[in-house]
N, C-alpha and C positions, 0 to 999 in steps of 0.2 A: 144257639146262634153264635158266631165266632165277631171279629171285627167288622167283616165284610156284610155285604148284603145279600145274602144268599138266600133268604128263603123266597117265594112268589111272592107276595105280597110287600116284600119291601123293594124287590122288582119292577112294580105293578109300581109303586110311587114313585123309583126316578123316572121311570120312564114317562109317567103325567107329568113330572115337574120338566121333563126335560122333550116333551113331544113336538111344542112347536119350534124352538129352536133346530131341532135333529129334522124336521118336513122344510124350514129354512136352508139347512145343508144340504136337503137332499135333491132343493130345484138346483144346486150348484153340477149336478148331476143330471139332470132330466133330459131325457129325448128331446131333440127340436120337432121330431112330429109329435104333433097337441093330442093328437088319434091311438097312442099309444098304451098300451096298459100300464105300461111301467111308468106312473108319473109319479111325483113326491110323496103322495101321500100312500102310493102303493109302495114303494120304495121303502117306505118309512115303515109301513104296516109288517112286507115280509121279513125285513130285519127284525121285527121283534116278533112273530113267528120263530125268527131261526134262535133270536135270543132263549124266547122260552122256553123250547124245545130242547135247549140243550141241557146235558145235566152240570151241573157244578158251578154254577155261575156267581161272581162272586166280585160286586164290587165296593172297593173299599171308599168312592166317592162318587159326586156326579159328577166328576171331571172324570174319573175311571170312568163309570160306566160311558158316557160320552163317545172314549175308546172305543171299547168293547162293540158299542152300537155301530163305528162307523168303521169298527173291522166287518162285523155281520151288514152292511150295508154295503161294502168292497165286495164280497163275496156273493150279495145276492146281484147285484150289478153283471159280475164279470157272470156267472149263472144264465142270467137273462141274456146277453150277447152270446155267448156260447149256445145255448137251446135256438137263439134266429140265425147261426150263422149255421145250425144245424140243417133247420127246417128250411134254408136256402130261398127266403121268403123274400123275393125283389132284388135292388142293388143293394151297394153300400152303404148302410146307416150309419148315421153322424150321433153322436151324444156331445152335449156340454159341460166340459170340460177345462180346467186350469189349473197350471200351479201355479200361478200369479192370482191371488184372492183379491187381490183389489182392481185386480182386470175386472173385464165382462170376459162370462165363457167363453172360447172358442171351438168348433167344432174341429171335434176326433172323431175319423175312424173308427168300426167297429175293431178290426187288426190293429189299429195302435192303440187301442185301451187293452187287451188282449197282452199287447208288449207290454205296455206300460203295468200290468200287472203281474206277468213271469218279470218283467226286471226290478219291480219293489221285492218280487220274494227272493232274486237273485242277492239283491240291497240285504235284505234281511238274514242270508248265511252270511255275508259277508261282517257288515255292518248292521244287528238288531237297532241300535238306538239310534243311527239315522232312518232305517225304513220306520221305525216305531214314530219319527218326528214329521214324517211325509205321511203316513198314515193318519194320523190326528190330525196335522193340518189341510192333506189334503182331502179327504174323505170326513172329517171330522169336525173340519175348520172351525178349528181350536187357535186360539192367540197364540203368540208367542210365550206370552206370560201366563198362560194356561198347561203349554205343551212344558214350560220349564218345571211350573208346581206338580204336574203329573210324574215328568221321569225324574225329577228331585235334581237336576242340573241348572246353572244360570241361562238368564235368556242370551246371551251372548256363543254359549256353549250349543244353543236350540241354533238360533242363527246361523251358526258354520256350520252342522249339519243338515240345517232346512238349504243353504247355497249350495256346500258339496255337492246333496244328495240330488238336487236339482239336476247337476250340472252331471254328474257318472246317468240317471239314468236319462237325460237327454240323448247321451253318446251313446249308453244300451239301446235306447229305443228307437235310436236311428242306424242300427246296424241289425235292427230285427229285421 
């Protein structure tokens, strides 16, 4: 075994040490209808499905894996919206939703989580370490002084790009 956490089993322990905090992040995400499958704790469940399935995984903290968790928790999300906006099941479904963490959610669109997701990976050609500091914070909600110890930058440095990054993909997302 290397630096990192890569085998199962030491997997298996951040992800206990780190389970109810990550079903915490991931009502920051939940449907407003209660009736829905995708609630936190499923949310929380298939991200680490997608986690262990994948081969190579490998992290070198709980603040990493943290990450990692709440990139496979972006992806199981944006998943789910895409497979109902397939299955063209009703109207517009709302999810909860912010980048203001010290808000209460507010409901988004299924289509503007959708944008909001091609324009973080837009963010992320462009600029990796601000999608990388909206990623953690937003899907992660990781501190400031979390997101700085992770990408090895001051929080000051997290700040301008947690603003910037706010602010370009407000403007993407309202030109989708």
């Amino acid at each position: 075994m290397t630096n990192g956490f890569t085998d199962q089993a030491h997997l298996d322990a951040l992800f206990g040490a780190t389970y109810e905090e990550l079903r915490r992040l991931a009502v920051l995400v939940k449907r407003r209808d209660q009736s829905s499958t995708l609630n936190p704790t499923a949310l929380v469940h298939e991200a680490w499905i997608k986690l262990s399935g994948s081969n190579g995984i490998s992290a070198s903290s709980e603040l990493h894996f943290k990450r990692i968790a709440a990139r496979a928790m972006r992806q199981v999300l944006i998943d789910h919206v895409r497979r109902r906006k397939t299955a063209k099941r009703g109207g517009a479904d709302d999810f909860l939703v912010t980048m203001n963490l010290s808000a209460e959610p507010v409901a988004v669109a299924e289509d503007e989580l959708l944008a909001l997701d091609d324009s973080l990976d837009k963010l992320a050609q462009m600029n990796p370490r601000q999608a990388a500091v909206v990623e953690s914070r937003f899907f992660g909600g990781l501190e400031m002084s979390e997101v700085s110890e992770l990408l090895g930058i001051s929080e000051a440095t997290v700040l301008r790009d947690w603003r910037a990054a706010k602010a370009w993909l407000a403007q993407e997302v309202r030109r989708s």
